[in-house]
C-alpha positions in Angstrom: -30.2 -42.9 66.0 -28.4 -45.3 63.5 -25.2 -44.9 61.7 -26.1 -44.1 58.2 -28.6 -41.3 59.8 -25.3 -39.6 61.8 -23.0 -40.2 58.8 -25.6 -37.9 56.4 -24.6 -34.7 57.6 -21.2 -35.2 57.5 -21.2 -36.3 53.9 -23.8 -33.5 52.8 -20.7 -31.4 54.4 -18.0 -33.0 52.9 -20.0 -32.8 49.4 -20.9 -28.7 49.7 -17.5 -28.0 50.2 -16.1 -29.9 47.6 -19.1 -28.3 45.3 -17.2 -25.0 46.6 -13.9 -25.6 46.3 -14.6 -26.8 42.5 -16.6 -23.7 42.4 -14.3 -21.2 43.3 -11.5 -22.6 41.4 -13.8 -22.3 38.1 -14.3 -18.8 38.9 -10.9 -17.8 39.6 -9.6 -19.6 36.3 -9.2 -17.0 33.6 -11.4 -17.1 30.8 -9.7 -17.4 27.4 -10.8 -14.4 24.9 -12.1 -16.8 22.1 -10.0 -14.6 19.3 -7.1 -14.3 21.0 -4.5 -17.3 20.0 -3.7 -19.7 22.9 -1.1 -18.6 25.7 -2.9 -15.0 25.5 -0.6 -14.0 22.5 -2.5 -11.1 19.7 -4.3 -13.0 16.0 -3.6 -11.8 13.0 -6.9 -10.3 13.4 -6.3 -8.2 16.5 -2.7 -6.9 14.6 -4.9 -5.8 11.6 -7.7 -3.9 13.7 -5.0 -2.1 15.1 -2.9 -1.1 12.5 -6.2 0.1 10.7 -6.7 2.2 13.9 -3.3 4.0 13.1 -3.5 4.1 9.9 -6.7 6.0 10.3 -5.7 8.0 13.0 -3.0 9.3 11.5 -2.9 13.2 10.6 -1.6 12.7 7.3 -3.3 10.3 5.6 -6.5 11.8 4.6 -4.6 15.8 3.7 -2.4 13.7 1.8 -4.5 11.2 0.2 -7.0 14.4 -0.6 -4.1 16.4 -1.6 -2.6 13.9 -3.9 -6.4 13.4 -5.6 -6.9 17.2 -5.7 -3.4 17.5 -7.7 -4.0 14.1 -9.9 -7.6 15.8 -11.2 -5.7 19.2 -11.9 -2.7 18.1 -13.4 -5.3 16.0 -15.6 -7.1 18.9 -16.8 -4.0 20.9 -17.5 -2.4 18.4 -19.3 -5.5 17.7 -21.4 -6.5 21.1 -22.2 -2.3 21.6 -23.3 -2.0 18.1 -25.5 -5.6 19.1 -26.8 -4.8 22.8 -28.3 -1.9 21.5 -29.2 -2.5 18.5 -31.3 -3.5 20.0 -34.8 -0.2 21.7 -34.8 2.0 18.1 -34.3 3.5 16.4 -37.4 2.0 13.4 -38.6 4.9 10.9 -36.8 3.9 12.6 -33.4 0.3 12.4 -33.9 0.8 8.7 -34.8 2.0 8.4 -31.6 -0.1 10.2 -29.4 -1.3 8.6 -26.0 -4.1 10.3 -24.6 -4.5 7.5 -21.6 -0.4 8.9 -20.5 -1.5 12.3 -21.3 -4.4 12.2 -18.1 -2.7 9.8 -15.8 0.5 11.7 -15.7 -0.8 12.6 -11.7 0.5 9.2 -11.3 4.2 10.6 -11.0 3.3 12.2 -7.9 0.3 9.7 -6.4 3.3 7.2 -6.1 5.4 9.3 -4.0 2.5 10.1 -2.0 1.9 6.6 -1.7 5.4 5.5 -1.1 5.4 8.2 1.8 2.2 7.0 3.4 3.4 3.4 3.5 6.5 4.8 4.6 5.0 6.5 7.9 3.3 3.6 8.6 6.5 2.1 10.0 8.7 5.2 10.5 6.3 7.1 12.7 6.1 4.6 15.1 9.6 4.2 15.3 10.0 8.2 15.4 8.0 8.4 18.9 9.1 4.9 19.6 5.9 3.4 20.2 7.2 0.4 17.9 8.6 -0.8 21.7 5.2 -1.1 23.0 3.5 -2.7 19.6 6.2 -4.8 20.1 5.6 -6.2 23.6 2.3 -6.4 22.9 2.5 -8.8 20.2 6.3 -10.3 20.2 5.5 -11.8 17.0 7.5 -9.7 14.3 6.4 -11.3 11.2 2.4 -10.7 12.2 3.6 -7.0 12.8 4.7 -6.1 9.6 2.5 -8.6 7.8 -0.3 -7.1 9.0 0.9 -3.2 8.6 1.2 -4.4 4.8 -2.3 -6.0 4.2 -3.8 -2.8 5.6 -1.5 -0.5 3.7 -2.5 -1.9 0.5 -6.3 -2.7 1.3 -6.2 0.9 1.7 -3.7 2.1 -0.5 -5.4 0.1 -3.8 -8.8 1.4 -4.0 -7.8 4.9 -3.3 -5.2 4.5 -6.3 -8.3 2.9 -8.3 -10.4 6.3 -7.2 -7.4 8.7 -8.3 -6.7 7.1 -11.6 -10.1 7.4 -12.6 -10.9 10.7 -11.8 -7.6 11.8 -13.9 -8.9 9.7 -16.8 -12.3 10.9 -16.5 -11.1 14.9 -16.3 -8.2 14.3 -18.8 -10.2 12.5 -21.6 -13.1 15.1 -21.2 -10.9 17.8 -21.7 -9.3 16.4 -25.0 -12.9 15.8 -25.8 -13.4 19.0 -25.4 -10.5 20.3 -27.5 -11.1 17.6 -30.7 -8.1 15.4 -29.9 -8.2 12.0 -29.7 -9.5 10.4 -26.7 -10.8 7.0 -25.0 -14.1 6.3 -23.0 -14.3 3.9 -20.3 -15.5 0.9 -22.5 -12.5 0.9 -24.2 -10.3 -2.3 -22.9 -6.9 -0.1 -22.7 -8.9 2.5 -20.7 -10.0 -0.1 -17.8 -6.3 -1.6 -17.9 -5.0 1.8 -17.4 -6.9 2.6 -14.4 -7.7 -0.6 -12.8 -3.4 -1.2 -12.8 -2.7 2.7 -12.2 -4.5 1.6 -9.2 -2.2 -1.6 -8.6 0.9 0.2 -9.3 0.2 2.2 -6.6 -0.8 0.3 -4.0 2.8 -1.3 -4.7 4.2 2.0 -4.8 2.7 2.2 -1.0 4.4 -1.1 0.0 7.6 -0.1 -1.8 7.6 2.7 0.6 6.9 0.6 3.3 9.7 -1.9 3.1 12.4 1.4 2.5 10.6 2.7 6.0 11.5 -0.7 7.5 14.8 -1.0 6.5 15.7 2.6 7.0 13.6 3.3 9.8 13.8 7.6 9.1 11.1 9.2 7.6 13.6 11.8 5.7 15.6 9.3 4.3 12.4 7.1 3.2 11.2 10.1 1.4 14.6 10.7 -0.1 15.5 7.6 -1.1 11.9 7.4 -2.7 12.8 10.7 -4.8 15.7 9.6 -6.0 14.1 6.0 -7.2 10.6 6.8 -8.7 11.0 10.7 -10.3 15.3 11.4 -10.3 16.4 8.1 -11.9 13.4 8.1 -14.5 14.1 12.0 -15.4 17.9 11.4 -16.1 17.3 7.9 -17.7 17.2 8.9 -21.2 20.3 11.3 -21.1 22.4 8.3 -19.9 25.2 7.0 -21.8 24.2 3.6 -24.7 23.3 0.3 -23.4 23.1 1.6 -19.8 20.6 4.1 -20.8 18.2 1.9 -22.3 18.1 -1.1 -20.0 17.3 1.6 -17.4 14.2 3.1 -19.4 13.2 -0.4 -19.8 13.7 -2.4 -16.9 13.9 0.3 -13.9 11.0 -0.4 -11.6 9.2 2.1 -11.5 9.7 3.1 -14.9 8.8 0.2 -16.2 5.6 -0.4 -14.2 4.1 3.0 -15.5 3.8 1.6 -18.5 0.6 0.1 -17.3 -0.8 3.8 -17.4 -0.1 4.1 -21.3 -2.2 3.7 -24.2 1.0 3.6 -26.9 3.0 0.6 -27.5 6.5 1.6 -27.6 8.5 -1.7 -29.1 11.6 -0.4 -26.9 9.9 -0.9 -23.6 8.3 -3.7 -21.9 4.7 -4.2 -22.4 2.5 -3.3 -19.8 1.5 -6.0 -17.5 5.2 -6.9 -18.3 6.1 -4.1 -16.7 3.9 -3.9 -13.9 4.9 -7.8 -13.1 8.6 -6.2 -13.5 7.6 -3.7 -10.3 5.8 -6.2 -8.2 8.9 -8.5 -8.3 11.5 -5.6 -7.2 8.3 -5.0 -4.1 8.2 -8.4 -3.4 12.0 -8.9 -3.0 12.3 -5.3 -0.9 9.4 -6.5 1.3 11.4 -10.1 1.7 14.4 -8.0 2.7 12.0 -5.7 5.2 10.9 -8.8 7.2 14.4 -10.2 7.6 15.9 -6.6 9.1 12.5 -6.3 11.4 13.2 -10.1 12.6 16.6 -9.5 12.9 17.5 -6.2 14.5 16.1 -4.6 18.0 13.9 -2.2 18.8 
């Protein structure tokens, strides 16, 4: 037998178990998850399906988003049927300035507390039950945390503020149809800006709640806090003393945003993308501030 016929087995050998060896080490190499970032770490992606999975799983978003719509179409119709009988009797100055958009969006006043509170338990609960430890581990990336818990809040928060605002102006302008008072239909331009940035203004009333849940990280003091800001300061606003007084009624936050719900142009205030640019700055600085503390302090 010649040499290169005794040397094939040996190589066949030598090759199958190199074949093997590459083989094995292939199959014990973990397979990357192709929407998962390199080094294993969460995407943006995976932090937004999740905090849509609380969001949606939480017990008190759809009582309170039903509640709040339930009390926005009743408090239309109230209202409506009230300014409606109401309206023959007003002198000529007050029916001059009669604002029948205000007069079925006034559910706004408590859709933004609502809101607030909902964006504020989207932080707070999880710090209540301290399952913020675990989100934490799982995706050490604090900025993606809260980023994400925002783009969900609002995605949500927006088109359900959209739904509310038109079912209050639908069932208020009916109503002061209904009674002969003056009233808008949907074509009119001041009737779309009402709704379509009652609906804005609260989806930033949701993130304003967010970024106090962030910083305060207590669901009782969120709410608080969000009391005091949105319906205390604006009901003691006019009985405050001169200057102070009226730079409060026209450059307060939410005060000033809630202009975008108004058909009347008072030449005191801000007008009403004015205003509602007014309230998206004082969100956008609060949310700045939110993802510094979350950054910042532990756990």
């Amino acid at each position: 037998m010649s040499d290169t016929t005794t040397r094939l087995p040996s190589e066949l050998a030598n090759a199958y178990r190199r074949s093997f060896a590459h083989r094995r080490r292939f199959a014990l190499r973990p397979r990357r998850d192709p929407g998962r970032a390199p080094g294993g770490q969460a995407t943006m992606w995976h932090c937004l399906h999740a905090e849509w999975i609380k969001i949606r799983t939480m017990r008190s978003t759809l009582y309170l988003l039903l509640g709040t719509l339930a009390f926005c179409i009743g408090l239309a119709a109230l209202n409506g049927s009230s300014a409606g009988s109401e309206f023959a009797d007003l002198s000529p100055a007050d029916q001059a300035t009669f604002d029948p958009l205000a007069t079925s969006m006034r559910g706004y006043l408590l859709a933004q507390i609502a809101l607030g509170l909902l964006g504020g338990l989207v932080i707070t609960s999880e710090y209540g039950v301290r399952t913020i430890v675990s989100t934490l581990t799982s995706v050490p990336h604090r900025a993606r945390v809260l980023a994400s818990k925002a783009v969900v809040l609002a995605g949500l928060a927006l088109p359900v503020g959209i739904v509310m605002s038109l079912a209050g102006f639908l069932v208020g302008q009916g109503t002061l149809s209904g009674a002969g008072a003056p009233h808008l239909a949907l074509s009119d331009g001041v009737a779309l800006r009402g709704i379509v940035g009652g609906g804005v203004y609260l989806a930033l009333a949701g993130l304003f709640g967010l970024a106090l849940g962030t910083v305060i990280r207590s669901t009782t003091a969120t709410v608080t806090t969000l009391f005091g800001v949105m319906l205390i300061v604006q009901a003691f606003a006019p009985a405050l003393p001169g200057g102070v007084g009226d730079w409060v009624l026209k450059y307060w936050p939410p005060i000033a945003g809630g202009q975008v719900v108004t058909s009347y142009r008072d030449p005191a205030l801000l007008s009403p993308w004015a205003g509602l640019g007014v309230m998206a700055g004082c969100v956008a600085a609060l949310m700045a501030a939110a993802f510094v503390v979350f950054h910042k302090r532990d756990a």
